[in-house]
N, C-alpha and C positions, 0 to 999 in steps of 0.2 A: 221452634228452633231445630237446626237440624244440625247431629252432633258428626264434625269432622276428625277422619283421624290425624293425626300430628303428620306432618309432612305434606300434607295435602289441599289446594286449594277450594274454598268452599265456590260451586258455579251456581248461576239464576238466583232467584230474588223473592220474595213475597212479594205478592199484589198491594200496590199503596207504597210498594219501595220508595217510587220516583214520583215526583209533580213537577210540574211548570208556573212557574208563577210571573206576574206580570206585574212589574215593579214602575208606580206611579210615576219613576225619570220620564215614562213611553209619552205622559200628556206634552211633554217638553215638544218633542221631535214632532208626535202627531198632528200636533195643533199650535202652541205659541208660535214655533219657528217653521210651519210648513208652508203659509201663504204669506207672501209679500206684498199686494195692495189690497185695497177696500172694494174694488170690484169685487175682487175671487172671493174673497170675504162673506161679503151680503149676496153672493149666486148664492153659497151653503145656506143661507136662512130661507130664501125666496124659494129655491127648490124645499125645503123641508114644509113651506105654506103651501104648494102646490102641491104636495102626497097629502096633507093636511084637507085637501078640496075644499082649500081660500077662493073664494070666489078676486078680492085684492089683498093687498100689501101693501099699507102703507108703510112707509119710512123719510122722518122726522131729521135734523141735520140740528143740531146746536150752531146758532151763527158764530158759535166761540169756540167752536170745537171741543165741549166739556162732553156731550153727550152725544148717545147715534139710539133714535128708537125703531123698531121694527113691529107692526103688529098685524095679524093679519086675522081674518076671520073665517078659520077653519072650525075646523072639530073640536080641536082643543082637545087637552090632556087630563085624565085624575092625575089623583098622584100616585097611583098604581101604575099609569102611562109613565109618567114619569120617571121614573127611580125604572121601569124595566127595559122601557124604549131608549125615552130620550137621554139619560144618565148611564145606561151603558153602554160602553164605549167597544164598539164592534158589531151593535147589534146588525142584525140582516133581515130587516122588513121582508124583502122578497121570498128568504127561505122558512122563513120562521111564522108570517102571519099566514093563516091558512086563509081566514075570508077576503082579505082586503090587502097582501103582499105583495101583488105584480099589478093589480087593477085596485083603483081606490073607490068607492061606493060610487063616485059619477061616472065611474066607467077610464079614469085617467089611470095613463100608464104612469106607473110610478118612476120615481128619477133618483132615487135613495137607493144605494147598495151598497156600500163598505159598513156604514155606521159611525163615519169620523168625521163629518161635514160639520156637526155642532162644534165642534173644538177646533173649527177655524178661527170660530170669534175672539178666541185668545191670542190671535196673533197681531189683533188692533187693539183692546182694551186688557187693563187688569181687572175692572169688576165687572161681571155678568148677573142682571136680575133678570129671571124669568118666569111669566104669572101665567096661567092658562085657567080654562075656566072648559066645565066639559059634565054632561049631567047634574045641573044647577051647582056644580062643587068649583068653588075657586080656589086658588093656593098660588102659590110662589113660593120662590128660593134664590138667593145669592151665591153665588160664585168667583171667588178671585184668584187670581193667580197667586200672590203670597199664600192666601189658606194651600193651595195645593202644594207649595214647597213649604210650606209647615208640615205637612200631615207625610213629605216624603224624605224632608228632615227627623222625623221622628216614628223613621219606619213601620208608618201604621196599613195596615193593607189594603183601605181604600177611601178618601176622603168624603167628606160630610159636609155640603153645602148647607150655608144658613138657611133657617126657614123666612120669610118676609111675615112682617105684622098685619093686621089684618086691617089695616090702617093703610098701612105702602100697597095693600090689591085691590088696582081700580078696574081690572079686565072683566068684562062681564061675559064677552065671546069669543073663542080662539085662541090665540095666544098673543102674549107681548114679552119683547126683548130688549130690554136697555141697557148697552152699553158704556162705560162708565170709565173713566181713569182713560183716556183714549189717548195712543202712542199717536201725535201729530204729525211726525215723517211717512208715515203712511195712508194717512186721509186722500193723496191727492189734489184734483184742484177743484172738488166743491160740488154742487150740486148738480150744477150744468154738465158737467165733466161725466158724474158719476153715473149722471142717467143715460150720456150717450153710450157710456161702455158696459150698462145692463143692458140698455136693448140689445147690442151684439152678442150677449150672453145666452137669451133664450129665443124660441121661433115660437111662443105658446101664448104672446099677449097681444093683447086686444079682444073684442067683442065673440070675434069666432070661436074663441078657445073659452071664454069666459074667465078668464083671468089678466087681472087688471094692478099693474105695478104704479105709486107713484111719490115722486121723492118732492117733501113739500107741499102735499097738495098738488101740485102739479104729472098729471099722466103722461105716464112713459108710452110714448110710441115706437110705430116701426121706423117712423120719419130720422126720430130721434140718430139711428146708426148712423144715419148720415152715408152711405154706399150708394145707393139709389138713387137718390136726388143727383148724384153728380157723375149717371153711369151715362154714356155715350152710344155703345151698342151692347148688347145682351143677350144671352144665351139662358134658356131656360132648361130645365130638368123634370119629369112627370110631372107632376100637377099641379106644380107651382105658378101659379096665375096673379101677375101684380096689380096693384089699383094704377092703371097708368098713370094719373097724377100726381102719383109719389115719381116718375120718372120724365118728368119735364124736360130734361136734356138729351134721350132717347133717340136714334137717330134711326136704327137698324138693330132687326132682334131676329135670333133664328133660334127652332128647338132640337135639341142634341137628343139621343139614344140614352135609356137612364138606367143602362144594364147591360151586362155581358148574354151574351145569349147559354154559355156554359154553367151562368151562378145559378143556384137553389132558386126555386119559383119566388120566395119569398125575398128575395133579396131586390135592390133598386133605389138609385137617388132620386131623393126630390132636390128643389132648390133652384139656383143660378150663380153665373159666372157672368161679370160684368166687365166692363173697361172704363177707365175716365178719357176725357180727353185731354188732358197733364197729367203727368203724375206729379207734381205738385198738389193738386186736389185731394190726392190719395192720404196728405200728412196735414195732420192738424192736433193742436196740445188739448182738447177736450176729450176728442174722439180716440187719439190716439192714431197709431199707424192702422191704415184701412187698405195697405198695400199686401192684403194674404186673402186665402180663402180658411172661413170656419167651418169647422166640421159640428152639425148637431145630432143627436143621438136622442131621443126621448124627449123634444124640445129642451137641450139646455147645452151648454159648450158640452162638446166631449173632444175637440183636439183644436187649440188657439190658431194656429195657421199652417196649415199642412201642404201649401206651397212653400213653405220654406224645405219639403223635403221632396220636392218633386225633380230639384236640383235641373232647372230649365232656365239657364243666362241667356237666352234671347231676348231682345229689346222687348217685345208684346207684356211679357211678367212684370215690366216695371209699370204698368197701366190697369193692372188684373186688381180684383177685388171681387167678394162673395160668399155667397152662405150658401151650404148642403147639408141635408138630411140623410143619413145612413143608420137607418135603423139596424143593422144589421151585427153591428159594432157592440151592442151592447142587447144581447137577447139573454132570457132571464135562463138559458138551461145552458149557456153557453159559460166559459171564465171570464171573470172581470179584468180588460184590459186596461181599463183607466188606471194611469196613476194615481197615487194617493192625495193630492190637488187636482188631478181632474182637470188637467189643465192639456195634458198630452193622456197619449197611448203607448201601451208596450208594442215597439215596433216588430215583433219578431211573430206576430199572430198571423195566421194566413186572411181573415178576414182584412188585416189593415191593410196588407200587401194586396189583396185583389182591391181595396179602395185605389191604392196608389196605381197601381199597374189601369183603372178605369180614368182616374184622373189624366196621364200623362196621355191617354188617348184621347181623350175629351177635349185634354189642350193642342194638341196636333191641329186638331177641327179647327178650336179656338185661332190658334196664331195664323193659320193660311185665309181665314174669312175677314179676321181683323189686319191685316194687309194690303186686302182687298179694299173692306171699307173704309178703314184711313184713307186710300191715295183718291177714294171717290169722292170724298169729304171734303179733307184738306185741300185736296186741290183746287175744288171749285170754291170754298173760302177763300184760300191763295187768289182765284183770279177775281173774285168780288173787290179783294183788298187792291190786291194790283193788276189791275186791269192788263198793261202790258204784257204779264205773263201768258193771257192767252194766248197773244201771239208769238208768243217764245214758243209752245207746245206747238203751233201750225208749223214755222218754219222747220221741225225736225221730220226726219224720216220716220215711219209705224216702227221701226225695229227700235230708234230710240224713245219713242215718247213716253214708253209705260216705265223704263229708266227714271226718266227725268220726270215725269210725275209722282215717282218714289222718291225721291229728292229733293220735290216740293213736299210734301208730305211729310218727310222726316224734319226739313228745316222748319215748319212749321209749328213741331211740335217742340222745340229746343227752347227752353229758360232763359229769358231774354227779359230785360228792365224794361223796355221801351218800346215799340212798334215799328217804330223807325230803325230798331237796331236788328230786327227780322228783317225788314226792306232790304238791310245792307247785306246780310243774311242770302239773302234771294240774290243780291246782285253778283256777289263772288261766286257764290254758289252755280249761277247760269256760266262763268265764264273760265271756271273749276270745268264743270262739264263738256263745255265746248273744247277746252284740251284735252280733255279724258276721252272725249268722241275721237278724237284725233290719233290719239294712241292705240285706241281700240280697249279703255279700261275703265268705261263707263261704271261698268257693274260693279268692281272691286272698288272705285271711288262710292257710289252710291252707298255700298253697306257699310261701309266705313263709318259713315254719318251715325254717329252715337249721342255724340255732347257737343257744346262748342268747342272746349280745349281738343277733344279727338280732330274736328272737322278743321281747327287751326293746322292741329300738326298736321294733319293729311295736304293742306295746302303748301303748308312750309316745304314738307318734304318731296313736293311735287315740283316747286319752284325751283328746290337745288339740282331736280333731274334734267329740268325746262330749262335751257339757257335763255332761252326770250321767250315770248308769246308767240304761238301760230300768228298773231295779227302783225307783229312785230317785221316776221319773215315775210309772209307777203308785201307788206311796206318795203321794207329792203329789193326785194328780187321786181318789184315794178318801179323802183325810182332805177335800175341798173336798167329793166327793159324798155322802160321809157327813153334813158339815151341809144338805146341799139337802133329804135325809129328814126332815132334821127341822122342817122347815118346815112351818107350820101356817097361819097368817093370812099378812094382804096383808103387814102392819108386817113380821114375820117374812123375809118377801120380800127386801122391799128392804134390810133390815140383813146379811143374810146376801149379798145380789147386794153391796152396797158394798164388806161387806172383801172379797168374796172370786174375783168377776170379773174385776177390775182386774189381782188377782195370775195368774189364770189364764184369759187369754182364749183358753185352748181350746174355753172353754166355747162362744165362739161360731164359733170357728174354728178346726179343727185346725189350719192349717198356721200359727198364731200361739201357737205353742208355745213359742218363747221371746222374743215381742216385750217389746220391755225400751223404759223410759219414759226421759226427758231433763229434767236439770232446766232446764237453759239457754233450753230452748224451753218449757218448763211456764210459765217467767218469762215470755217474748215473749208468749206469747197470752195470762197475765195482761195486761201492760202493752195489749194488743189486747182485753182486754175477753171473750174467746171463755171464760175461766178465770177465774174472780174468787172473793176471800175475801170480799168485801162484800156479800153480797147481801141487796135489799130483802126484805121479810117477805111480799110478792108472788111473788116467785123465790121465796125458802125453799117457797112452797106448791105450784109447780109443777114443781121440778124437784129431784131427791135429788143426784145430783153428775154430772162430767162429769170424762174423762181423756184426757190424747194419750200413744199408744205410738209405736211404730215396729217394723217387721218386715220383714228382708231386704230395705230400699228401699222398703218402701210404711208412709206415715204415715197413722193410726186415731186417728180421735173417736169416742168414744165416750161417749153419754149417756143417764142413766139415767134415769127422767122415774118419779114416782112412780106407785106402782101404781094409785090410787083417780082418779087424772086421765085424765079423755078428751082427747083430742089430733087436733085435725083437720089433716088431708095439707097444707093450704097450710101450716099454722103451722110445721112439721115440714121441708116443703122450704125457707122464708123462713130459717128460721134456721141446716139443713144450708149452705143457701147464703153465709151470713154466715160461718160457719167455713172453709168451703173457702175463700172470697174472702181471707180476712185467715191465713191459715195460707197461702197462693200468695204473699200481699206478705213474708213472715218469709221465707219459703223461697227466693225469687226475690232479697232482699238477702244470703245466703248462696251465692247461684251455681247453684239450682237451677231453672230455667224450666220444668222441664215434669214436674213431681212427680206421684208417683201416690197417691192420696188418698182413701181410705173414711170415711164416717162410716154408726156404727151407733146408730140410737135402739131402745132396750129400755123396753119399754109394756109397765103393766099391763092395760088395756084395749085394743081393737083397735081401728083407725081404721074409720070406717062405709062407705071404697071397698075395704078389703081384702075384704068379703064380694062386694061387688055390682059391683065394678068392678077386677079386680086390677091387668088391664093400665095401667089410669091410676097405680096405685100403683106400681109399677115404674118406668115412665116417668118419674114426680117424682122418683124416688129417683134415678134413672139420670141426671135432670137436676141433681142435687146434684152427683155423681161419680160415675165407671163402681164399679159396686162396693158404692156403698151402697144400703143394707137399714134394715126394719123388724124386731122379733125382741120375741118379748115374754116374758116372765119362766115363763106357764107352760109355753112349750113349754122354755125352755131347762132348768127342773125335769124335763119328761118325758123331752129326750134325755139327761140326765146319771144319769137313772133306768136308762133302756135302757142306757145304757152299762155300767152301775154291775155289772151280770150277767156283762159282759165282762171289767172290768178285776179283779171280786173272783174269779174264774178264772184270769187272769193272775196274781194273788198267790197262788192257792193253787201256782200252777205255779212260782210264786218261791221260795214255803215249801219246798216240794218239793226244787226244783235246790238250795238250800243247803242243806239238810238233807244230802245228797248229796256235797256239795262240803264241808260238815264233816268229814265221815265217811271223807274218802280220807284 
């Protein structure tokens, strides 16, 4: 003791002042409540039989779900093993066994390093027996969850499993673990289930490794993951070498780089990265989701799916599937990053981040090859099925076909009931594109293709831009050029220019392809006189009719002055100018001040400065409004003629693609 004087505070401590102690609530968090199904569960025992150097493991299923037995035939424990390994809770094989810590007498790297993995099994059952048998000594003991909140109810400092009678110890080698009082919501769906989601748990079974898993009797394989069997192309990683008959569906396989050239000599993945050909394949209630890649470490899970952190949304992820080996992740001089379920990694270690940072370059690789071999694949599937599509890909130009081969491709791979309802698939699909060619937005339509509900809306939304079909328009502009052939006299002319100008004033301008007329305003310039039903028998002789359109913002007169009438430049700009003036007063009470405004006069005769003076004829016209023209009926016959070559080749090329588009 050390004596203080009055006022003064006593500083520091004797040695033994302070302890830590570790209060039995810890079994609660560490183990009943820390794993959630019977995989993650039975990994913690199967790895604890392979530091064991179990040659197998068996485990036993009660068809009633009373019991779960595990026994394996290792080395097995005294009971000096016992009470100092497997009963305390935190031991560290790796730092603590000097002969046998890091390497187990076969030479196996150990898979055990926290020391909490035994106190998984409290998270399925309340009773645990476990019997071992190890230098002719056998024993056992019992374990429950109640005894251990008894003994934490009655603040004892560390509980006392029962010993088992010598009656209940049948183990003669290894160890055995029976389960007992077992929580049923967390069993899962059964034996089949159970064994697909061990194999995805370790890379250490089968004959190579000498260790051998089997649930019922029945041996767990590699088969069992079910990944392989349904990969379509493949990428491999160092020295991972598959039995190609586990990959039957295999199509295309290349091998990736298994290292940064910057990492430590010892660092490098093994493994693979696969693809399905659906990702439907990828989902099944046994195997569970097979849409990640695992990460193993020592042969055993060390990260569940570490595409889920690679945070890459392009379409290829949703096809990806695969297992990797990163040793490097868990080295015995290194800290232990695994979580405490072992199920993930602490993300903040530089080893995980140089994983990640190798991965996303790995998938780069991945997505531009798997691209590639999808549209080589799919497509000539595609043409197996439908034969007519081969000819859909002949008739396109080189700059479109690898488009539209990507588009076969993608539709092919879309979740569809029926076969037939892919055909229909393929049929919209070809005539989506043929307008998308039209546009110029091939490409932007192409990527779009995701799902069907995306590939709907992209159509819908294309339709309300599309007033009709490209095929629609040609139909129209050859049933109007079809009667311009048959025009013979001037009469002829102008009856044929009346109905059928007015309706398509491509004729004078392409980019007036859908100007569309107003009645409201057809009234105003009546009531202004520019439009009249009345006219004197004067008018009737010199002029066949006159109309207002409108297109994108710009408003068109247009009039049509009969064929046999000469017409001279002043009469033609006097009257231009009457229209524009009084088509500015209608528009200017409407709120528009600064309208833009064409008028076009259509002459059968030519004005006499068009030959001998053109630039004055311009000028008048350009003094009417920027824009307006002269245009006279023959030439508009002769360009609807030249066109007429063009557009009846465009139909034969319509006949064609439907013909085509029938027949898928």
């Amino acid at each position: 003791m050390h004596d203080t004087p009055p006022g003064e505070i006593s500083r520091g401590g004797d040695a033994g002042t302070y302890r830590m102690t570790v209060d039995l609530n810890v079994l609660d968090h560490l183990g009943i409540h820390l794993y959630s199904n019977i995989a993650a569960v039975l990994t913690e025992a199967v790895a604890n039989a392979w530091d064991a150097d179990a040659a197998s493991v068996d485990i036993k299923l009660d068809p009633n779900a009373e019991w779960i037995e595990i026994i394996d035939d290792g080395v097995g424990m005294t009971v000096s093993d016992m009470n100092e390994k497997y009963l305390r809770v935190g031991y560290r094989r790796r730092d603590e066994d000097a002969e046998h810590g890091k390497f187990t007498a076969k030479g196996r790297q150990v898979m055990g390093r926290k020391g909490l993995g035994k106190l998984s099994l409290f998270s399925i059952a309340g009773i645990i027996d476990v019997q071992s048998a190890r230098d002719g000594e056998a024993h056992g003991l019992r374990m429950s969850v109640r005894g251990i909140h008894e003994s934490v109810k009655n603040n004892e400092p560390y509980y006392s499993p029962d010993p088992l009678s010598r009656d209940e110890v049948t183990v003669t080698k290894g160890t055995k673990i029976v389960l007992k009082d077992i929580k049923r919501q967390r069993l899962g769906r059964g034996a089949a289930a159970l064994r697909k989601r061990l194999a995805r748990r370790f890379s250490v079974i089968g004959e190579l490794h000498d260790f051998a898993i089997t649930i019922d009797d029945e041996a767990i394989t590699t088969e069992d993951r079910g990944d392989l069997p349904i990969t379509q192309f493949l990428w491999t990683f160092g020295g991972f070498e598959p039995d190609l008959s586990s990959i039957p569906k295999m199509l295309e396989r290349e091998q990736l780089p298994n290292r940064f050239e910057p990492w430590p000599d010892h660092w490098s993945v093994d493994g693979w990265i696969g693809t399905a050909s659906l990702p439907k394949q990828l989902d099944s209630e046994d195997t569970g989701n097979l849409n990640g890649i695992v990460v193993f470490a020592r042969g055993r899970l060390f990260h569940e799916n570490i595409l889920d952190k690679v945070n890459d949304g392009r379409l290829y992820t949703k096809y990806l599937t695969g297992q990797i080996e990163a040793e490097f992740l868990d080295e015995d001089d290194k800290p232990d990053i695994a979580t405490s379920d072992r199920q993930r990694v602490q993300e903040d270690d530089e080893r995980y981040a140089a994983l990640l940072s190798f991965l996303r370059s790995s998938l780069t690789k991945v997505e531009k090859r798997w691209t590639e071999w999808r549209r080589k694949h799919e497509v000539e599937k595609a043409k197996e099925t439908s034969p007519a599509l081969a000819e859909w890909f002949d008739t396109l130009p080189e700059g479109f076909r690898q488009s539209a081969e990507t588009l076969v491709a993608k539709l092919s791979a879309l979740p569809v009931d029926e076969e037939e309802d892919r055909k229909l698939l393929y049929r919209h699909g070809i005539l989506a594109f043929e307008r998308m060619r039209i546009r110029g937005s091939t490409e932007e339509f192409v990527s779009s293709v995701h799902d069907v509900d995306k590939l709907l809306k992209t159509l819908a939304d294309r339709d309300a831009l599309e007033a009709a079909l490209y095929r629609d328009i040609v139909r129209s502009r050859l049933e109007a050029i079809k009667e311009f052939q048959g025009i013979v006299d001037e009469d002829a002319k102008e009856k044929v220019l009346q109905n059928y100008l007015f309706d398509h004033l491509w004729l004078l301008d392409a980019a007036w392809e859908r100007a569309t007329d107003s009645e409201i305003m057809e009234s105003r310039l009546i009531d202004e006189e520019v439009i009249t039903d009345d006219l004197t028998e004067k008018e009737r002789l010199g002029r066949v009719d006159i109309a207002y359109r409108t297109n994108a913002g710009k408003h068109i007169i247009v009039e049509l002055k009969k064929a046999t009438r000469k017409m001279m430049l002043l009469e033609l700009q006097a009257q231009g100018q009457t229209y524009v003036d009084k088509l500015k007063k209608i528009l200017l009470a409407q709120g528009d001040p600064a309208p833009n405004i064409e008028v076009v006069f259509v002459l059968g005769k030519p004005v006499d400065d068009e030959k001998d003076n053109p630039d004055r004829v311009k000028a008048s016209m350009a003094a009417v409004s920027p824009g307006s023209r002269i245009v006279h009926y023959d030439s508009l016959i002769q360009g609807a003629q030249t066109a007429y070559s063009e557009y009846l080749k465009k139909s034969k090329e319509l006949d064609r693609l439907e013909e085509i588009v029938d027949r898928i």
